[in-house]
VMD Tcl script that draws the C-alpha trace (Angstrom):
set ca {
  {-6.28 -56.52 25.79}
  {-8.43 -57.09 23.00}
  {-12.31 -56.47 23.48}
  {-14.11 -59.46 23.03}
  {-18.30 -60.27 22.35}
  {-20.66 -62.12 24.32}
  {-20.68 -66.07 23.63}
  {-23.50 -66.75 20.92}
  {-25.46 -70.16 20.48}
  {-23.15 -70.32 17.48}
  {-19.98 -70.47 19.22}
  {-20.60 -73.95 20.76}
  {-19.09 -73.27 24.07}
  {-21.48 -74.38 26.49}
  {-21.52 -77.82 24.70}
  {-17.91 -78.02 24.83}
  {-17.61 -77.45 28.22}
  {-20.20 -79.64 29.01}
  {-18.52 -82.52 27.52}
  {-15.37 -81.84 28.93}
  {-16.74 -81.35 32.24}
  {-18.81 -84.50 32.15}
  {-15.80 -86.39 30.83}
  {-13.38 -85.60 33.64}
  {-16.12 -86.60 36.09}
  {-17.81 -83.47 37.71}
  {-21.30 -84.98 38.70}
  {-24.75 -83.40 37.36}
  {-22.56 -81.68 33.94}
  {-24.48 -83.14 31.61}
  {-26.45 -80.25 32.53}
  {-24.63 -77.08 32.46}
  {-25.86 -76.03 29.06}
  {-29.38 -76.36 29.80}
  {-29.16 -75.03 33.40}
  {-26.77 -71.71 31.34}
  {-29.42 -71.06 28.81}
  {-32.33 -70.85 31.69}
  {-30.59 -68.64 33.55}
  {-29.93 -66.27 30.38}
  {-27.10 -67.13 29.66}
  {-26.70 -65.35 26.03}
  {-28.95 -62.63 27.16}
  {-25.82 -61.80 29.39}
  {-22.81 -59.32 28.68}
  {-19.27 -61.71 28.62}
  {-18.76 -60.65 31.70}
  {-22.04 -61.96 33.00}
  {-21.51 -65.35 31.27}
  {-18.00 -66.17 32.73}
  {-19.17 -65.35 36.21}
  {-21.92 -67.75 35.41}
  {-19.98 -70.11 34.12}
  {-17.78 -70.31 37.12}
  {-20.30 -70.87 39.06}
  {-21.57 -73.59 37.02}
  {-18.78 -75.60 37.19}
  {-17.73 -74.73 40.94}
  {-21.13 -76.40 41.66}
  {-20.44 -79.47 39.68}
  {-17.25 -79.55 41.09}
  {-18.59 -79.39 44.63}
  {-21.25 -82.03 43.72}
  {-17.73 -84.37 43.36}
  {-16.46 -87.14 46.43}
  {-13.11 -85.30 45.81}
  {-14.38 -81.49 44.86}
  {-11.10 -80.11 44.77}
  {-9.63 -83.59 42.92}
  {-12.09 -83.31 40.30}
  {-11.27 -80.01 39.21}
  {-7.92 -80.67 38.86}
  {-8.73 -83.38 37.07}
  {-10.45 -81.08 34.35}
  {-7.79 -78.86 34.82}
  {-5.23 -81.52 33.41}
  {-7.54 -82.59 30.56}
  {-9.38 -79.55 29.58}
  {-9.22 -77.74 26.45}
  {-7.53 -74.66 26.86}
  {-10.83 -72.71 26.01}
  {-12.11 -74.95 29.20}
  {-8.97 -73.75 31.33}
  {-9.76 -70.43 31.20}
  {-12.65 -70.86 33.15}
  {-10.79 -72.67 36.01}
  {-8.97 -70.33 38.27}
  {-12.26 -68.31 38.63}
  {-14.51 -72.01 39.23}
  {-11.40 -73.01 41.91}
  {-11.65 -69.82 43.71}
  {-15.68 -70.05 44.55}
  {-15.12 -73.83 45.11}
  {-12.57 -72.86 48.16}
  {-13.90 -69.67 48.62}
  {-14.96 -71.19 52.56}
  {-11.93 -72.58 53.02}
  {-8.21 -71.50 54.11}
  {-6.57 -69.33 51.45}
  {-3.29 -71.19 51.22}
  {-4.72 -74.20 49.84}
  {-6.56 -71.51 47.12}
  {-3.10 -70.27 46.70}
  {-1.19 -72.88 46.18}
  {-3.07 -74.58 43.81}
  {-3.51 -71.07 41.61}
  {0.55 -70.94 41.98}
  {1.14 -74.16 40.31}
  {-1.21 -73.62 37.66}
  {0.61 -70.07 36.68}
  {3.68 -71.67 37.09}
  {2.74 -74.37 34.21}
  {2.73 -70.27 31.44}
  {-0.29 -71.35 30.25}
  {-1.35 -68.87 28.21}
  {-5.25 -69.45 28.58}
  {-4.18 -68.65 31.99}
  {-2.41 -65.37 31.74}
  {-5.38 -62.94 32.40}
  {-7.86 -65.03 33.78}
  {-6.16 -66.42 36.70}
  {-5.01 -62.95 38.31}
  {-8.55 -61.50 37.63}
  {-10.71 -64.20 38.47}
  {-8.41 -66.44 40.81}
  {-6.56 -64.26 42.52}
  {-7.99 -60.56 42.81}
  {-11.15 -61.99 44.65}
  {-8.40 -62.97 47.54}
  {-7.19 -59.67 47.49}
  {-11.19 -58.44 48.00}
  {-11.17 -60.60 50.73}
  {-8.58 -60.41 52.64}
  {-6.88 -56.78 51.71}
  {-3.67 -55.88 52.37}
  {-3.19 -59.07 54.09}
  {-2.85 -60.51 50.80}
  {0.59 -58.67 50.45}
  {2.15 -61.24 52.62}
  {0.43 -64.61 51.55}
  {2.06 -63.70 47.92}
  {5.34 -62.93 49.44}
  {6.73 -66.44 47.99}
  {4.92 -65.45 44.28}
  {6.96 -62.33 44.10}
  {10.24 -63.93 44.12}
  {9.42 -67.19 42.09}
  {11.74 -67.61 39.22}
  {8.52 -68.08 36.92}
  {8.27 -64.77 35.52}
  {4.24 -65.48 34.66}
  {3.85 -65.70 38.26}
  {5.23 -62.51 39.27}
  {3.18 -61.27 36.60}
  {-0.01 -62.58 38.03}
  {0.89 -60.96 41.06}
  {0.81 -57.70 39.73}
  {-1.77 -57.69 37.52}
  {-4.14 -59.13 40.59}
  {-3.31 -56.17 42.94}
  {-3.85 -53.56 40.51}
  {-5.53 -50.64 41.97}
  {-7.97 -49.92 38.59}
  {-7.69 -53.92 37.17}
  {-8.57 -55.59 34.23}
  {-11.87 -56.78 33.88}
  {-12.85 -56.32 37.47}
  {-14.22 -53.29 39.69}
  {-11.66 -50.99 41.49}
  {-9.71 -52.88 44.35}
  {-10.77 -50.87 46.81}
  {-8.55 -50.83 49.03}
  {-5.25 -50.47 46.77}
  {-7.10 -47.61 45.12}
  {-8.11 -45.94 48.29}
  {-4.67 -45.90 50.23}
  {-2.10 -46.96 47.29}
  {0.95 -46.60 49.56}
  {-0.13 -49.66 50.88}
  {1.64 -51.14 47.83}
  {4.54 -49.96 47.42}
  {6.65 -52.67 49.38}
  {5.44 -54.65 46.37}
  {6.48 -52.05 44.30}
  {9.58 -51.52 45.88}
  {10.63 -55.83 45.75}
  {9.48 -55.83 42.14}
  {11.39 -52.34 40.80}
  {14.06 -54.61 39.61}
  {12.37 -56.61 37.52}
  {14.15 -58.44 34.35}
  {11.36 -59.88 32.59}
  {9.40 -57.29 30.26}
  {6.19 -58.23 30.39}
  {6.49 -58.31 34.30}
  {8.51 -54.98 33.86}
  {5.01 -53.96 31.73}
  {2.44 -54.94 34.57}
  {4.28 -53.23 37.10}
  {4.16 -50.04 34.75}
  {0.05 -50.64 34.16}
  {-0.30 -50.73 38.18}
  {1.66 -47.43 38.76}
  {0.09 -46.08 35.94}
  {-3.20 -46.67 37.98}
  {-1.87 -45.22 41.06}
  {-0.91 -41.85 38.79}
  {-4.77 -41.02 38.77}
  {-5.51 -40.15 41.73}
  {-1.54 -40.30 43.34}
  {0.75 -38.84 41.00}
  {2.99 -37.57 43.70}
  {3.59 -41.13 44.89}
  {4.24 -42.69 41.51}
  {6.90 -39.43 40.86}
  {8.48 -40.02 44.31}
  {9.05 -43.84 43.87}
  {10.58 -43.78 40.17}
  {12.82 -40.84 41.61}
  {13.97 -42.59 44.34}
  {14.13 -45.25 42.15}
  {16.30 -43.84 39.84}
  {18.33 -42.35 42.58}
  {19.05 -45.73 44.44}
  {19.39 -48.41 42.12}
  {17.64 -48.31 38.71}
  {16.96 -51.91 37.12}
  {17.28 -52.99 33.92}
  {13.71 -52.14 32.70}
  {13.27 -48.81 34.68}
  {12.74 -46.73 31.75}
  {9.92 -49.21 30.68}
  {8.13 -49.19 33.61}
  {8.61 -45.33 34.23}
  {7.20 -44.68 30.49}
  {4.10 -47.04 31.59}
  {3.28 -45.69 34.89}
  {3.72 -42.25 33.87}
  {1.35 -42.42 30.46}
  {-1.45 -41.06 31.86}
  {0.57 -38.03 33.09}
  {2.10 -37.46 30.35}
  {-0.83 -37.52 27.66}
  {-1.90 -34.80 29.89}
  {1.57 -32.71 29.31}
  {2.13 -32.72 33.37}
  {6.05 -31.34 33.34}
  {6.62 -33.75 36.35}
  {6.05 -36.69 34.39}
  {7.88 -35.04 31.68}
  {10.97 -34.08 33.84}
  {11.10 -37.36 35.24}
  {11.85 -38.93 32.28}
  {14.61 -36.14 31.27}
  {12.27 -34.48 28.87}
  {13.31 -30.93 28.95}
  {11.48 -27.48 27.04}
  {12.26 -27.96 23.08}
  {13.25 -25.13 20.65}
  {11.58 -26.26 17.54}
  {9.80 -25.10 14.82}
  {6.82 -28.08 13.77}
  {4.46 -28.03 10.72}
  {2.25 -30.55 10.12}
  {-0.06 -31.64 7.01}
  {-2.83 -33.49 6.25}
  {-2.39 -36.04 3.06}
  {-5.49 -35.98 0.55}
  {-8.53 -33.65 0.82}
  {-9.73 -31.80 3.73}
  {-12.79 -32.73 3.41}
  {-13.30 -36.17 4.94}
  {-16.24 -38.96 5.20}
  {-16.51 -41.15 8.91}
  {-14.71 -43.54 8.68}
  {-11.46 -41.99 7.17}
  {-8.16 -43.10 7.70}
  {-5.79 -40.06 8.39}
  {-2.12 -39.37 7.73}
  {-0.08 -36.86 8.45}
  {3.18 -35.54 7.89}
  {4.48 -33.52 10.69}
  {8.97 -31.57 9.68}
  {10.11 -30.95 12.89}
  {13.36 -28.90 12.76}
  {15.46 -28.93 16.54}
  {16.79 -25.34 16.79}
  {18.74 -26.76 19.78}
  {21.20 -29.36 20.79}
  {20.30 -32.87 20.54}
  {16.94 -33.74 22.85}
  {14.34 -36.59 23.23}
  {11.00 -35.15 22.34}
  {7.75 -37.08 23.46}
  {4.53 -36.65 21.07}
  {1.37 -36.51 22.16}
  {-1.88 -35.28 19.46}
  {-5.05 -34.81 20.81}
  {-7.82 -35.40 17.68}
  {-11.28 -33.48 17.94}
  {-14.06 -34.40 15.93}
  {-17.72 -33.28 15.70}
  {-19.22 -35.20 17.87}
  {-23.37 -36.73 17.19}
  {-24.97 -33.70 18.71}
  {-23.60 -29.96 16.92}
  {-21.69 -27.65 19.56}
  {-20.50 -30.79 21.76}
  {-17.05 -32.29 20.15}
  {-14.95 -35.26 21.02}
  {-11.59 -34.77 22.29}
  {-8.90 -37.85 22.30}
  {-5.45 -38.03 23.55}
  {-2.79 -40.15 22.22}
  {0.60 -40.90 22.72}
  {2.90 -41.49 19.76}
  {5.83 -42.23 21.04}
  {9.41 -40.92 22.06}
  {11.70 -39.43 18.96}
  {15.40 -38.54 19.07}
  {15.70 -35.31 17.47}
  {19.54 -34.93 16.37}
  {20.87 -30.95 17.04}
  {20.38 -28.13 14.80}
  {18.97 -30.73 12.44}
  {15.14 -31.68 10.85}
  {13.04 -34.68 11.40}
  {10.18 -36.34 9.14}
  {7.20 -38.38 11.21}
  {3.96 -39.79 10.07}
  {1.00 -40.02 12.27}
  {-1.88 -41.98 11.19}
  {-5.27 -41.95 12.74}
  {-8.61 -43.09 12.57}
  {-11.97 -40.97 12.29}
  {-15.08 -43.37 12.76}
  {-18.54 -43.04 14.05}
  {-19.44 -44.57 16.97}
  {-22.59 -46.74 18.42}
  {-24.05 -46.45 14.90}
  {-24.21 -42.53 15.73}
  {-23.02 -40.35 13.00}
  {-20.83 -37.49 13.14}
  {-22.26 -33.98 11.98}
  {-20.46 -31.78 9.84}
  {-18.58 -29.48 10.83}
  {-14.44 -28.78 11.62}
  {-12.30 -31.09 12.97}
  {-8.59 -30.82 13.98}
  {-5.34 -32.44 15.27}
  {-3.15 -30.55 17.85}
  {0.48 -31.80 18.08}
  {2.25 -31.37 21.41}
  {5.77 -31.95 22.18}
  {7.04 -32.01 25.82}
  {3.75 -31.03 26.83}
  {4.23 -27.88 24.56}
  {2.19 -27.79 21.52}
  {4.10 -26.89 18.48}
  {1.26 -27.59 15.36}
  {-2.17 -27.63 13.97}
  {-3.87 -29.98 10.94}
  {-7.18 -28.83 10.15}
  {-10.15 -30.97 8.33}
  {-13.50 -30.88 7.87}
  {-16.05 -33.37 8.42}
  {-18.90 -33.50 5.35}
  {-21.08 -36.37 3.99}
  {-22.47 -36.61 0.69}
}
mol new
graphics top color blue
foreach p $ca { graphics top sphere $p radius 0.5 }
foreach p [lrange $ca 0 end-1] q [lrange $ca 1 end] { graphics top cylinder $p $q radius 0.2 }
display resetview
């Protein structure tokens, strides 16, 4: 998900959602810019100004003969911008009421693959539910699971998450995580990718403080029935494991020891200037029969303060490396200061592992002018 800036007078959505608002009828909207902008609105992080915003226009909303008519209302005339907003305003609007009327209405709207919908209504529509209610929420969303709408399923996932996006831990899932797996277990058979992709995120969140239980489900997994986009989901929920070369992750997805020899180079000068694109050329020659080889590099800089580096893991992929034969890769990265810190000079480095063994070394050095 891409990171995204607070809203700035500039951007002109508080006056667009105004209008709309006041348009599809919500009572006292003719205000919501003023009322945003004394309650500091652009003095607020983007997180700060959706909450407030979905506040602002459950309010309205409520202010309506019909509440829950009028935002449906907006919903069907709103400008997708506008939608966004919605799921998280319909949630607080019903918030005292039963959830299977919140429910149902957040279904149908999913249902409609909207795509101003697809994070906003599992983070801000649903996942409050699942504060609310727990693991009781498992069997309210029993019907979502199996929809033949493949966004919905989605939503489902992406709502219980244990870790989230855009929203504090869910306690609960992150605490006791077996508590999912019946969800888990439904959804292992999962056709669509991007659902196939979610479920991978959640298990990937489970991995960090539960990486027995993600091992032991894709095992059994694998041993029962494997669907069509196992090997997705086990690369996703195992990512975190296997940046950190753990050889259960990497045995789980068949990744044996290597014999290879590795060298890897560094294109241009070695001395290099924040920010520097980076290429390298890593030969790796299989001395073996023919294997999968996962590779992860871990880049350290100088970091702003001298004696105190910065240390990054990333995973480049999965490479078939044919037997007794050699194999050309490039890996480009990215050296950059950050928070308008400079780096100091000094060394810097990239470490190349391959099934959790590392196999080469690139040198640099960091110098300004």
């Amino acid at each position: 998900m891409k990171a995204a800036r607070p809203e700035s007078a500039a951007g002109g959505l508080l006056a667009l959602l105004e209008a709309e608002a006041w348009s599809a009828g919500l009572p006292g909207a003719g205000r919501l810019a003023a009322t945003a902008q004394a309650r500091g609105f652009y003095q607020s992080t983007l997180y700060q100004q959706w909450e407030m915003l979905h506040g602002l226009l459950s309010e309205y909303a409520a202010e309506a003969a019909e509440p829950h008519q009028a935002l449906r209302k907006l919903f069907e005339v709103a400008d997708s911008r506008v939608r966004f907003f919605l799921p998280g305003a319909w949630t607080r609007l019903v918030a005292d009421g039963g959830a299977d009327i919140a429910l149902d209405q957040l279904r149908e709207w999913c249902a409609g693959a909207d795509p101003s919908l697809t994070d906003s209504l599992p983070a801000f529509g649903l996942r409050p539910w699942a504060e609310r209610l727990g693991p009781a929420i498992l069997q309210l969303l029993q019907a979502w699971i199996v929809d033949p709408n493949p966004e919905v399923r989605r939503a489902v996932v992406v709502a219980l998450r244990p870790r989230g996006t855009w929203a504090a831990h869910l306690s609960w899932a992150d605490e006791t995580p077996s508590l999912l797996v019946p969800l888990f277990d439904a959804m292992r058979g999962e056709v669509d990718p991007r659902v196939a992709g979610a479920l991978g995120n959640a298990l990937n969140d489970v991995s960090h403080g539960s990486p027995q239980l993600v091992l032991a489900l894709l095992h059994r997994w694998r041993e029962e029935d494997a669907g069509p986009q196992m090997g997705m989901i086990a690369r996703r929920g195992l990512r975190t494991l296997l940046k950190a070369g753990d050889p259960r992750a990497l045995q789980a997805l068949d990744l044996r020891e290597l014999r290879v020899e590795m060298q890897a180079s560094l294109r241009g000068s070695k001395e290099i200037f924040p920010p520097s694109n980076l290429i390298f050329d890593l030969v790796v020659r299989n001395l073996g029969e023919q294997a999968s080889a996962h590779l992860v590099y871990e880049i350290e800089t100088t970091g702003k303060l001298a004696g105190r580096p910065r240390r990054q893991r990333v995973q480049a992929g999965t490479y078939l490396l044919p037997a007794r034969d050699t194999v050309r890769l490039i890996v480009r990265e990215r050296v950059f200061d950050r928070k308008a810190a400079p780096l100091v000079d000094g060394p810097g480095c990239v470490r190349f592992f391959l099934n959790g063994e590392e196999c080469a070394e690139a040198a640099f050095l960091i110098r300004r002018p």
